[in-house]
DOVEX-878217 format. One line per 8 residues: number of its first residue (from 0); their letters; for each residue x, y, z of N, C-alpha, C. Coordinates in nm, 2 decimals, always signed. Layout:
<atoms>
NUM	A	X:Y:Z:X:Y:Z:X:Y:Z  ...
</atoms>
This chain:
<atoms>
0	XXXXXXXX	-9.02:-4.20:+0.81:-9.16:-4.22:+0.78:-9.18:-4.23:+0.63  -9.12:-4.12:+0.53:-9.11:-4.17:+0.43:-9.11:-4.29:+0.36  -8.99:-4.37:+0.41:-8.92:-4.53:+0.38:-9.08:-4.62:+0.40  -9.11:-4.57:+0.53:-9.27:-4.67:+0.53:-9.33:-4.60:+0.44  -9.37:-4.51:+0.41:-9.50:-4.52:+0.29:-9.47:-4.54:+0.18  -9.34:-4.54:+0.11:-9.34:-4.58:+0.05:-9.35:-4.70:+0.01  -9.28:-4.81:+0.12:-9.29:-4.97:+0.15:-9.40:-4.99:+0.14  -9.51:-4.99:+0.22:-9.63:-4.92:+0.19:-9.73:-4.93:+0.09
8	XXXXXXXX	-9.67:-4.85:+0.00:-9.72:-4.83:-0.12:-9.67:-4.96:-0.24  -9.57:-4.99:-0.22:-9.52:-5.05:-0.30:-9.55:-5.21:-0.29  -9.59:-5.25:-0.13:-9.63:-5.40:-0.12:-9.79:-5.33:-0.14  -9.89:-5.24:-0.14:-10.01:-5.28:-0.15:-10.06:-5.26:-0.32  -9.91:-5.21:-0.40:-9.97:-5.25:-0.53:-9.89:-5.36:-0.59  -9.90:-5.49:-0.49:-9.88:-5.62:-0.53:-9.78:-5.62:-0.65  -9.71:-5.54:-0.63:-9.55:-5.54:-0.69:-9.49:-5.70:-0.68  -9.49:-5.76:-0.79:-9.38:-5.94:-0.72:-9.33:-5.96:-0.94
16	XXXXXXXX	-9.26:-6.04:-0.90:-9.18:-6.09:-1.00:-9.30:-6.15:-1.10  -9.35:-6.12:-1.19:-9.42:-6.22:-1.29:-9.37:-6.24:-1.41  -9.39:-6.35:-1.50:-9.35:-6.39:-1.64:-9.40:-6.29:-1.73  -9.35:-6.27:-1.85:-9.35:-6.14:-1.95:-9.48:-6.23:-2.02  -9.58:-6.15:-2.06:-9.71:-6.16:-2.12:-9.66:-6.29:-2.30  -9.53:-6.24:-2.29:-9.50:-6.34:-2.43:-9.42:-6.53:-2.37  -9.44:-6.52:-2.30:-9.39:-6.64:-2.23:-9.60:-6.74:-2.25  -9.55:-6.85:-2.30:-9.69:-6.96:-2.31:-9.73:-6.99:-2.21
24	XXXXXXXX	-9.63:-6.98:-2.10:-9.68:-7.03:-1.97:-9.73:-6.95:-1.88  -9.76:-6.84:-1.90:-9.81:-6.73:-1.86:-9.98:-6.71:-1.90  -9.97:-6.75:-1.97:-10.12:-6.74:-2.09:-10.22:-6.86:-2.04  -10.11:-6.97:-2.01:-10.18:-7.16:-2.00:-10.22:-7.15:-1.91  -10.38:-7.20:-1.86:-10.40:-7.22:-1.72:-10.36:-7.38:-1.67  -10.29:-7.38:-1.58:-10.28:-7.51:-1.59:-10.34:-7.59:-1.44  -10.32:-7.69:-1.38:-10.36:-7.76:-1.26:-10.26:-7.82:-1.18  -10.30:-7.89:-1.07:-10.23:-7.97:-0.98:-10.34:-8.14:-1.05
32	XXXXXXXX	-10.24:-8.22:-1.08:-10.28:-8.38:-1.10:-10.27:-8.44:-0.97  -10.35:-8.48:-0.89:-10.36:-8.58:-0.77:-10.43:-8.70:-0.74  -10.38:-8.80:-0.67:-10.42:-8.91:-0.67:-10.33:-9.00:-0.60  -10.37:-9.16:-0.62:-10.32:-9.21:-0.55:-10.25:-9.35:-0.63  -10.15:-9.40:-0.56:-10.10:-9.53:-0.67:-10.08:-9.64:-0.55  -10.14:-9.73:-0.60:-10.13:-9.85:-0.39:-10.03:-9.96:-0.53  -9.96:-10.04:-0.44:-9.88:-10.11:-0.47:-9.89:-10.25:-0.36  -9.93:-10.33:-0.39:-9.97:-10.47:-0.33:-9.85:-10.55:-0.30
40	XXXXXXXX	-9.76:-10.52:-0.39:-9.63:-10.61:-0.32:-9.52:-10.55:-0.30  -9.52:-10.49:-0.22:-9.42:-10.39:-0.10:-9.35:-10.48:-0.05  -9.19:-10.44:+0.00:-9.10:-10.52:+0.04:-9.15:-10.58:+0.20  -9.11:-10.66:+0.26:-9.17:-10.66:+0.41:-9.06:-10.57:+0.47  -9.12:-10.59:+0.64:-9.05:-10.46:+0.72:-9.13:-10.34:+0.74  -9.10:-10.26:+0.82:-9.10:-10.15:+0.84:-9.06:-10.03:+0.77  -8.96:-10.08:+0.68:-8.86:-9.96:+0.60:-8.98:-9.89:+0.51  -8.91:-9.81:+0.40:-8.97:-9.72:+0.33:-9.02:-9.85:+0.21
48	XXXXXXXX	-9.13:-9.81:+0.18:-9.24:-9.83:+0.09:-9.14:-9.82:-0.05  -9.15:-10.00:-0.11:-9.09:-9.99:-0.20:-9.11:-10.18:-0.25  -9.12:-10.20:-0.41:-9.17:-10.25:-0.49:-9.04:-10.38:-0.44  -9.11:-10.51:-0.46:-9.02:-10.63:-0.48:-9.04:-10.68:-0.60  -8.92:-10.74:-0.65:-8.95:-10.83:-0.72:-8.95:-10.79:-0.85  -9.07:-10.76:-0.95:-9.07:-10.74:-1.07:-9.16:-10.61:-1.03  -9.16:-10.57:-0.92:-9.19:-10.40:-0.88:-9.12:-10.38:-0.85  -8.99:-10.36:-0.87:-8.86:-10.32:-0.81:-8.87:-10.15:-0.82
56	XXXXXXXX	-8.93:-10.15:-0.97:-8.91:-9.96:-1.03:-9.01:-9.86:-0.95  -9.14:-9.93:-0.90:-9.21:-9.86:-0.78:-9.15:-9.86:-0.66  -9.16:-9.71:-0.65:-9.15:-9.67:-0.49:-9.12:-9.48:-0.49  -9.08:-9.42:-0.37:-9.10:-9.31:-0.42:-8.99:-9.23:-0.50  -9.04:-9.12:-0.55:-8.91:-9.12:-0.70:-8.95:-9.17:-0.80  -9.04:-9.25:-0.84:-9.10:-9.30:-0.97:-9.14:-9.24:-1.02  -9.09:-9.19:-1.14:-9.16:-9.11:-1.25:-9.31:-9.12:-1.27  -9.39:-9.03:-1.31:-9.52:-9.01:-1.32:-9.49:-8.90:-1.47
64	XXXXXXXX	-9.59:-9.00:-1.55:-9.55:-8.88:-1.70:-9.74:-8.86:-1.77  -9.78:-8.71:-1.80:-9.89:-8.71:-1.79:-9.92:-8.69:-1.97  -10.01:-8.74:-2.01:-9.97:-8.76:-2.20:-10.15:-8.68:-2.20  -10.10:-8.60:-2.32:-10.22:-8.53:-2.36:-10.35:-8.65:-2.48  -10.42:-8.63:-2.56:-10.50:-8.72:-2.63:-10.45:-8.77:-2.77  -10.26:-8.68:-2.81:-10.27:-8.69:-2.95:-10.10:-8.82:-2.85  -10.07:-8.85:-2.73:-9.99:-8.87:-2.71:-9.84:-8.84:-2.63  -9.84:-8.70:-2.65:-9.76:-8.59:-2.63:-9.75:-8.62:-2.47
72	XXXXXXXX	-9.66:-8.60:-2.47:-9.60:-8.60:-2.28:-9.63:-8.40:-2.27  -9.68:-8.39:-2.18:-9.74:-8.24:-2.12:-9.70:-8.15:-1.99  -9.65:-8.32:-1.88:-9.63:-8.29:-1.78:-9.57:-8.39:-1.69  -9.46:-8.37:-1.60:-9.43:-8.49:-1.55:-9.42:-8.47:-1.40  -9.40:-8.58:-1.33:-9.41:-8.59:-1.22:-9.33:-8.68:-1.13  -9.37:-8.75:-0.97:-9.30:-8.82:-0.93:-9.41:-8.91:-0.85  -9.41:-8.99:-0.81:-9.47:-9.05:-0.65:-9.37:-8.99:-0.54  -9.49:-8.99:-0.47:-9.43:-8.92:-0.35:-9.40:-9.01:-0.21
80	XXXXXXXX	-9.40:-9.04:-0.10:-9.32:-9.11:+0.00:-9.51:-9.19:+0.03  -9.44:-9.33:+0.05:-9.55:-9.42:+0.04:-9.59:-9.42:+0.18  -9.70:-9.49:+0.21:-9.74:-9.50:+0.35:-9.78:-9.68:+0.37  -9.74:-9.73:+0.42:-9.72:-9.94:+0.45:-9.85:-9.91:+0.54  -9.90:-10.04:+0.50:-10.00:-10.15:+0.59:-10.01:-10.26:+0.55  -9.93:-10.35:+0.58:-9.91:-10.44:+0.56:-9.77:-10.49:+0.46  -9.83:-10.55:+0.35:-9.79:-10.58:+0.20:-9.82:-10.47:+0.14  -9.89:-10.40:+0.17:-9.95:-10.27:+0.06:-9.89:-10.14:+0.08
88	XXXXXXXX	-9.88:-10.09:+0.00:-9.81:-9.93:+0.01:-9.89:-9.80:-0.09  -9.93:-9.74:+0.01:-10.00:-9.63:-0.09:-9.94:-9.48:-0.11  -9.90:-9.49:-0.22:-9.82:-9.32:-0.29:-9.89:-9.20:-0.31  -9.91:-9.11:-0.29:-9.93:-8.97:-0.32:-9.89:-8.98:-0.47  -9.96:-8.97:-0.53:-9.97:-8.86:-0.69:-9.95:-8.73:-0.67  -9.87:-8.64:-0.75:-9.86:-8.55:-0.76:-9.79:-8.48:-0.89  -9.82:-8.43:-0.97:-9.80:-8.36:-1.10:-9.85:-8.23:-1.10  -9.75:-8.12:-1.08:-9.79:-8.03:-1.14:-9.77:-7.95:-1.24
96	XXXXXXXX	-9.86:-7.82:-1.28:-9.86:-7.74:-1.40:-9.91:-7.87:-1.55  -10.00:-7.93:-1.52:-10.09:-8.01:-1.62:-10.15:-7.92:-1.65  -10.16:-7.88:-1.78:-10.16:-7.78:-1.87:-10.38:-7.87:-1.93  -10.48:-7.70:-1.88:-10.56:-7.76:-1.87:-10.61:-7.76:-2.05  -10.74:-7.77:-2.06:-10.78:-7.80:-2.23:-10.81:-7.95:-2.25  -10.71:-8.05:-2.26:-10.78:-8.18:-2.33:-10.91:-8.25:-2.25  -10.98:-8.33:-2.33:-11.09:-8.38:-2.21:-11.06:-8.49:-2.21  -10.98:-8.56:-2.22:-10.92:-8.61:-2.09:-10.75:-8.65:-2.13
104	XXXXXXXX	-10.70:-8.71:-2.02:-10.55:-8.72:-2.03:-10.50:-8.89:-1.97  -10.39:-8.94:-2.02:-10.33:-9.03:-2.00:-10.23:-9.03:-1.89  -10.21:-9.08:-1.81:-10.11:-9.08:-1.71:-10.03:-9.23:-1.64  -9.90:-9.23:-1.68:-9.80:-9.35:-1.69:-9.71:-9.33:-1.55  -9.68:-9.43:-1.48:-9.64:-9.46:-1.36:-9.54:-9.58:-1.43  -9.38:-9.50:-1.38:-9.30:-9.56:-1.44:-9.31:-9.60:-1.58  -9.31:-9.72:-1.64:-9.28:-9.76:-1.79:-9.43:-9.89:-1.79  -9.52:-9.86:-1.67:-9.64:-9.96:-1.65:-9.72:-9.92:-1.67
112	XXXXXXXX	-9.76:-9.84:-1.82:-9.88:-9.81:-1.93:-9.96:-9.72:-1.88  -10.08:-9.70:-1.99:-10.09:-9.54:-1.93:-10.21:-9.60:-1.92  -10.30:-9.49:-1.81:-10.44:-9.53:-1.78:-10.49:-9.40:-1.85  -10.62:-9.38:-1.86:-10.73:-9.26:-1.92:-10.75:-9.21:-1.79  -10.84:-9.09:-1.82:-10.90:-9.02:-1.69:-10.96:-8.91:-1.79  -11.11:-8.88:-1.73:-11.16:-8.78:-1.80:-11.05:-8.66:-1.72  -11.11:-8.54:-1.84:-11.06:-8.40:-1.74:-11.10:-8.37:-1.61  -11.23:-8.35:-1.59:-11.33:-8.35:-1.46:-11.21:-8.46:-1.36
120	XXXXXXXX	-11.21:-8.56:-1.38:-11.17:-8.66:-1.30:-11.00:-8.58:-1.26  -10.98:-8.59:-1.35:-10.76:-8.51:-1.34:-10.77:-8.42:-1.25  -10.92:-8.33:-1.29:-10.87:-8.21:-1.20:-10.97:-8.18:-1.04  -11.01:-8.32:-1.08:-11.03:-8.31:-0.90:-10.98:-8.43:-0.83  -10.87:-8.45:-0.88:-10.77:-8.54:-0.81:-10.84:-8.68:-0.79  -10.88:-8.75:-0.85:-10.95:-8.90:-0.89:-10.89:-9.01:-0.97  -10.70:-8.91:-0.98:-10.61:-9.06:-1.07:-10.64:-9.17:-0.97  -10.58:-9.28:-1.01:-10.60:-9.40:-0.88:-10.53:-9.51:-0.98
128	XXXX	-10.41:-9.55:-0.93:-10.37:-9.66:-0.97:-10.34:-9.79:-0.89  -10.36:-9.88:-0.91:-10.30:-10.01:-0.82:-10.20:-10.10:-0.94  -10.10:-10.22:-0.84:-10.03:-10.32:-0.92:-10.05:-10.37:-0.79  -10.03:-10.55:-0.86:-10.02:-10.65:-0.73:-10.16:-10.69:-0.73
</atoms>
């Protein structure tokens, strides 16, 4: 009986592993980046969702890099596994720990330029990219 109260005791004062108060990442509030990237010239077939041609570098695995207002890369990311209809293929966005503060942020899909997005927009998941 012991062993339980103390167990007990020790899960209801939310005892868990946390980062030391001098770590930056501890202090930063940061977010989840979400959204979506459609890609118009998808290989044909059935197979997995992925870029022809001079989209070769889209598909999933593609780096996603998120740039604060002075330029600075802040946070990076990937596309995530596409979904086909047709010719088109649409990716899940996902970036996390985008470090919050700028009003607004840049976000680059592969090495094909960055778009804007207010903050409001980043942090309720409203990236949206297309090619093709």
């Amino acid at each position: 009986m012991g062993a339980g109260v103390v167990g007990i005791a020790w899960a209801a004062s939310g005892s868990s592993v946390t980062k030391p108060a001098t770590s930056p990442s501890a202090s930063a509030a940061t977010f989840n980046l979400t959204g979506t990237m459609e890609l118009n010239q998808a290989g044909f077939g059935s197979g997995s969702c992925t870029g022809t041609g001079g989209y070769g570098d889209i598909g999933e695995g593609s780096a996603v890099t998120v740039y604060d207002a002075t330029g600075q890369v802040i946070a990076t990311g990937h596309l995530n596994t596409g979904a086909r209809s047709g010719l088109t293929c649409r990716f899940p966005v996902w970036v996390s720990n985008v470090p919050d503060g700028p009003k607004f942020y840049q976000v680059e899909i592969s090495h094909r330029g960055k778009i804007t997005l207010s903050a409001d927009d980043a942090k309720a998941g409203r990236f949206a990219a297309s090619l093709g």
